[in-house]
VOGU-3710 file (C-alpha; in Angstrom, 3 decimals, decimal comma):
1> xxxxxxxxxx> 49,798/-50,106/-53,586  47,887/-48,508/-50,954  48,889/-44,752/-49,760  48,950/-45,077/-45,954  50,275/-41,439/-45,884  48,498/-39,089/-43,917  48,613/-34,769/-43,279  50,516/-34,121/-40,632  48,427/-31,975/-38,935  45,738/-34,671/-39,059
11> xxxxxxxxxx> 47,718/-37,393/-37,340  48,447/-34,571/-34,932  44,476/-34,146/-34,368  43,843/-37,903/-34,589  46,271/-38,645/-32,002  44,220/-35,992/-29,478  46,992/-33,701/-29,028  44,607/-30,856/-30,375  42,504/-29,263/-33,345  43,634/-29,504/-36,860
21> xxxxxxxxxx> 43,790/-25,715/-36,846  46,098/-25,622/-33,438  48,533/-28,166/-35,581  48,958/-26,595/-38,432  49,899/-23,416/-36,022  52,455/-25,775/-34,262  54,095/-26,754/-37,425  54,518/-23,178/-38,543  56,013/-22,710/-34,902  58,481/-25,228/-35,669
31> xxxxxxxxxx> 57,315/-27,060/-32,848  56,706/-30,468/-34,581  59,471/-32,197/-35,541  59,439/-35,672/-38,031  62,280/-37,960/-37,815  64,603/-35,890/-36,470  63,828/-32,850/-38,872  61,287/-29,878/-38,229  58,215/-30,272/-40,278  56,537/-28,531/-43,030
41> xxxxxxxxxx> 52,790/-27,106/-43,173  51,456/-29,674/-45,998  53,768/-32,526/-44,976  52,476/-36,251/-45,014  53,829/-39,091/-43,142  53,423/-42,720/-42,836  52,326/-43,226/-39,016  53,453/-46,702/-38,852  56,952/-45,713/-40,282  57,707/-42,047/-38,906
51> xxxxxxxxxx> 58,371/-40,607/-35,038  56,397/-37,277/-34,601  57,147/-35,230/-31,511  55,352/-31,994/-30,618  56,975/-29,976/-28,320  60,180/-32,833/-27,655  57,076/-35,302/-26,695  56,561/-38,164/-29,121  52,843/-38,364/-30,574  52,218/-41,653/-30,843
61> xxxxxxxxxx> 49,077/-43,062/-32,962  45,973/-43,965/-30,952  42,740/-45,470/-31,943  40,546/-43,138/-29,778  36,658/-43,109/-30,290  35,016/-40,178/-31,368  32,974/-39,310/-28,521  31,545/-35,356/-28,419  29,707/-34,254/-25,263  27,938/-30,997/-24,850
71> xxxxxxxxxx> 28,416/-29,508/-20,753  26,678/-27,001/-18,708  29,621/-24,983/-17,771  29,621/-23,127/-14,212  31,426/-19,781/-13,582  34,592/-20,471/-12,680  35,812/-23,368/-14,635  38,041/-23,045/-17,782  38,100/-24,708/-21,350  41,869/-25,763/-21,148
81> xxxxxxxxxx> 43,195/-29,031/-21,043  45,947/-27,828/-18,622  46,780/-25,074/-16,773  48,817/-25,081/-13,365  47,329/-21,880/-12,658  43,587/-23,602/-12,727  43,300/-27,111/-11,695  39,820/-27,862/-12,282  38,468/-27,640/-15,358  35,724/-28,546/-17,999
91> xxxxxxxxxx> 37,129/-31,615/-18,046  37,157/-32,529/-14,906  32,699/-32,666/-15,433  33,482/-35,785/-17,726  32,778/-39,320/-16,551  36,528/-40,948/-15,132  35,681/-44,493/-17,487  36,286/-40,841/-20,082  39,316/-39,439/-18,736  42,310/-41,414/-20,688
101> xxxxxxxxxx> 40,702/-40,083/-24,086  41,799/-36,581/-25,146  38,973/-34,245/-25,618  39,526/-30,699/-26,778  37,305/-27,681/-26,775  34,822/-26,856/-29,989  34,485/-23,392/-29,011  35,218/-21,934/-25,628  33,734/-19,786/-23,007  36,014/-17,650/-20,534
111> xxxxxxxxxx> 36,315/-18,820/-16,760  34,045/-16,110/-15,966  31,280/-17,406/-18,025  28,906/-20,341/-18,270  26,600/-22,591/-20,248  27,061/-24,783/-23,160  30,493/-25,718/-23,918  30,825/-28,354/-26,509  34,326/-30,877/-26,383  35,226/-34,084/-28,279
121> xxxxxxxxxx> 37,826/-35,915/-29,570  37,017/-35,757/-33,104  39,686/-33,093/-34,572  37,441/-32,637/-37,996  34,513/-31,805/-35,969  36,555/-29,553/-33,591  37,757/-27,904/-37,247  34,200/-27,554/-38,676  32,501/-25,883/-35,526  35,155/-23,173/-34,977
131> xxxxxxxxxx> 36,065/-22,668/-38,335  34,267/-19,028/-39,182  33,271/-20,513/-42,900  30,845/-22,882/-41,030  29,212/-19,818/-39,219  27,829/-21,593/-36,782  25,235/-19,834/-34,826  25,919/-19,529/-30,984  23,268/-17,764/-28,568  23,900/-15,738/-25,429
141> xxxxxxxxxx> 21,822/-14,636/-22,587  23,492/-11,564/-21,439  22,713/-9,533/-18,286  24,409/-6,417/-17,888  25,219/-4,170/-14,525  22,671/-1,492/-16,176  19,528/-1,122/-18,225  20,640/-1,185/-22,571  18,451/1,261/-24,380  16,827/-0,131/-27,362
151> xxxxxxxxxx> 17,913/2,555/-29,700  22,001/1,328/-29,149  21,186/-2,078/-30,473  22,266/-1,518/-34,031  25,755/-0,440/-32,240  26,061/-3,774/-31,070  25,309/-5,385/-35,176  27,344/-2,631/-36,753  30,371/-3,305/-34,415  32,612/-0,752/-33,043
161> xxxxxxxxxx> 36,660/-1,483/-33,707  38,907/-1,809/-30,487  42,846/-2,027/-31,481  42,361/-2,962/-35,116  39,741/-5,586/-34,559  36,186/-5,475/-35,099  33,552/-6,534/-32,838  30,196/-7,015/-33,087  27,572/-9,283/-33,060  24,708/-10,951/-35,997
171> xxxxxxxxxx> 21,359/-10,172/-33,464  20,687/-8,421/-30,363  17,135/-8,137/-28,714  16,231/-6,976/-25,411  14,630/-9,426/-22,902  11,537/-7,700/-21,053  12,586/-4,158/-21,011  10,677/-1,611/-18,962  8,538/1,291/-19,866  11,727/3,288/-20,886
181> xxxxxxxxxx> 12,934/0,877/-23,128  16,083/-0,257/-20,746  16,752/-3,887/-20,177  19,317/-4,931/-17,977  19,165/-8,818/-19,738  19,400/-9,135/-23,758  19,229/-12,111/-26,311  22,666/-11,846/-28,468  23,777/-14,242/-31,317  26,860/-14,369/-33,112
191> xxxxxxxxxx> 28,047/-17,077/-35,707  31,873/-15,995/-35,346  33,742/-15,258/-31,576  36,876/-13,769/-30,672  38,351/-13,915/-26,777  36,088/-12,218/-24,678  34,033/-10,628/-27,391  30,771/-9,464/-26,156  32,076/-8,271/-22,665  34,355/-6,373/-24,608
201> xxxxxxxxxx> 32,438/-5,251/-26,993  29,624/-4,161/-23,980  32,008/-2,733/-21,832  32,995/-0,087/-25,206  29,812/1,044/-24,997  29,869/1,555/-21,240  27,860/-1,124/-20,106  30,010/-4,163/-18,205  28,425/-7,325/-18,120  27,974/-9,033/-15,213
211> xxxxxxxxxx> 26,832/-12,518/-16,075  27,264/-14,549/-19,810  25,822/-17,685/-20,920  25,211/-19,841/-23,764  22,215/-21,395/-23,989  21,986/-22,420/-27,082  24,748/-23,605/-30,257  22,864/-24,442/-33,954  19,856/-26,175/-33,233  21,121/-27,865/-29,978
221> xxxxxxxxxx> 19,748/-26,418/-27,008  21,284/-26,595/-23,481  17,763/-26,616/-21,853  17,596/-29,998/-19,794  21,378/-30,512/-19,464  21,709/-29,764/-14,956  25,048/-27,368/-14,069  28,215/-29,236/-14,179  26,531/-32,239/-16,086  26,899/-33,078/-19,555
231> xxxxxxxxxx> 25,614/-35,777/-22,142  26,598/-37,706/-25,277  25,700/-36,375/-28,252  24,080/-39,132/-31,206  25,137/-37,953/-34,295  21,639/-36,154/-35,407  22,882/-34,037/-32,553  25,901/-33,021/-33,416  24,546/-32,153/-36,961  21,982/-29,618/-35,382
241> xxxxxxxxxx> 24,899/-27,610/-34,277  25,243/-26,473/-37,660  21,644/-25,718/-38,274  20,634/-22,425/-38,583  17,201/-21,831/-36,284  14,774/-19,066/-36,046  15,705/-16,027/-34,190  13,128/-16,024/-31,751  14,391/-18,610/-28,702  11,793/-19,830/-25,906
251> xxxxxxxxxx> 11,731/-17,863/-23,204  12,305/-21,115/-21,073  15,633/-21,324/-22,439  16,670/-17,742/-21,134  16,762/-18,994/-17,400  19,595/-18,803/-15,622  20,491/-21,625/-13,284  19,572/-21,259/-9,844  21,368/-23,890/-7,926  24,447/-26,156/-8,720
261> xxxxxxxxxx> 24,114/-29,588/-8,904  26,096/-32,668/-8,189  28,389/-33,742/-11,827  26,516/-36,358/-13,657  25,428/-37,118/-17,652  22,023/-37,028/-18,996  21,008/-39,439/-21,013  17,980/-37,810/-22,555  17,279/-36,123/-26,077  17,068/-32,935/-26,601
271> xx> 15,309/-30,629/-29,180  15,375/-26,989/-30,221
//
């Protein structure tokens, strides 16, 4: 007889209510309920047999494609699939013939910053790119209000602790610093990310940052991607998220954006 039992937490993810991960912390809120009953972390059920709700809202099973799409994200926009507070949001970039399927964020960036954002409907790949096991590498142009002296670098690798949680980051290198050895721009990598992490962990040090972006996640670059556009990812893409490059980037890749343009996709390939 075939099992056609499934983890809760992955019919949860299937269905495009969210991440594995963000299940399993609903369950342990007692905020999914089977049959009638609150669930258990490590409980299976039969989704042709057994009413899930999350929340009092029924999850019902849907067949949705996995579809991931990487996005130049603009200042101003937020990785949330609602919020009354903020209207427009990441997902607003996606094509409409896109906008019944439920994509979640891989990875976010705060409303204050930009660059590449990857979202997608797969819950394992959602799982594997923000789970810290996977350390998958994400780069960061950083440009700060003031010039950062060479010599503070290893502050930023060590990590400083701010109410019980360390910060830090895996590689910092200043971009074109003068004769002094100040650079108000700096190359930063980090394979882990808590909120607001680097302007945090900046700001400590007494230097506030005054423009973030991602330019870069794995191997897969967001060079050639225009602001508020995205594209498809083939699955050779999505596999060089978790590569783990060089350190040096090219410089072409450390250019901020100049002008906005209009929302479309891109449908060409791109290489690190």
């Amino acid at each position: 007889m075939i099992d056609t039992t499934v983890r809760l937490q992955k019919f949860i993810a299937d269905a495009g209510v969210c991440s594995r991960r963000a299940a399993e912390v609903l369950i342990a809120e007692k905020s999914v309920w089977v049959n009638g009953t609150v669930a258990v972390l490590g409980q299976k059920i039969d989704p042709s047999a057994d009413k899930v709700t999350v929340n009092g809202k029924t999850v019902r099973s849907i067949a949705q494609p996995k579809i991931t799409f990487a996005l130049n994200k603009p200042r101003g926009l937020i990785c949330s699939n609602d919020d009354p507070f903020n209207p427009e949001t990441i997902f607003t970039l996606l094509p409409r013939e896109l906008a019944k399927f439920r994509f979640f964020t891989a990875g976010r960036l705060d409303k204050d910053s930009e660059g590449l954002v990857i979202i997608t409907t797969d819950g394992d790949l959602a799982q594997r790119l923000t789970h810290p096991s996977n350390q998958v590498v994400k780069r960061y142009l950083v440009v700060l209000e003031m010039g950062f002296p060479r010599e503070k670098i290893p502050r930023l690798i060590k990590g400083i602790t701010i109410e019980g949680e360390k910060l830090k980051v895996e590689y910092a290198n200043l971009i074109n610093p003068n004769a002094g050895g100040l650079a108000t721009s700096l190359d930063v990598h980090m394979h882990h990310g808590k909120k607001r992490e680097i302007r945090q962990l900046f700001l400590a040090l007494g230097y506030p940052v005054k423009r973030l972006k991602r330019y870069q996640i794995g191997a897969f670059p967001l060079r050639g991607i225009p602001l508020r556009a995205g594209q498809q990812l083939s699955p050779s893409q999505i596999e060089s998220l978790f590569a783990l490059p060089g350190i040096a980037p090219r410089p072409s890749s450390l250019r901020l954006n100049a002008k906005p343009k209009s929302p479309r996709t891109s449908s060409q390939r791109h290489e690190a």
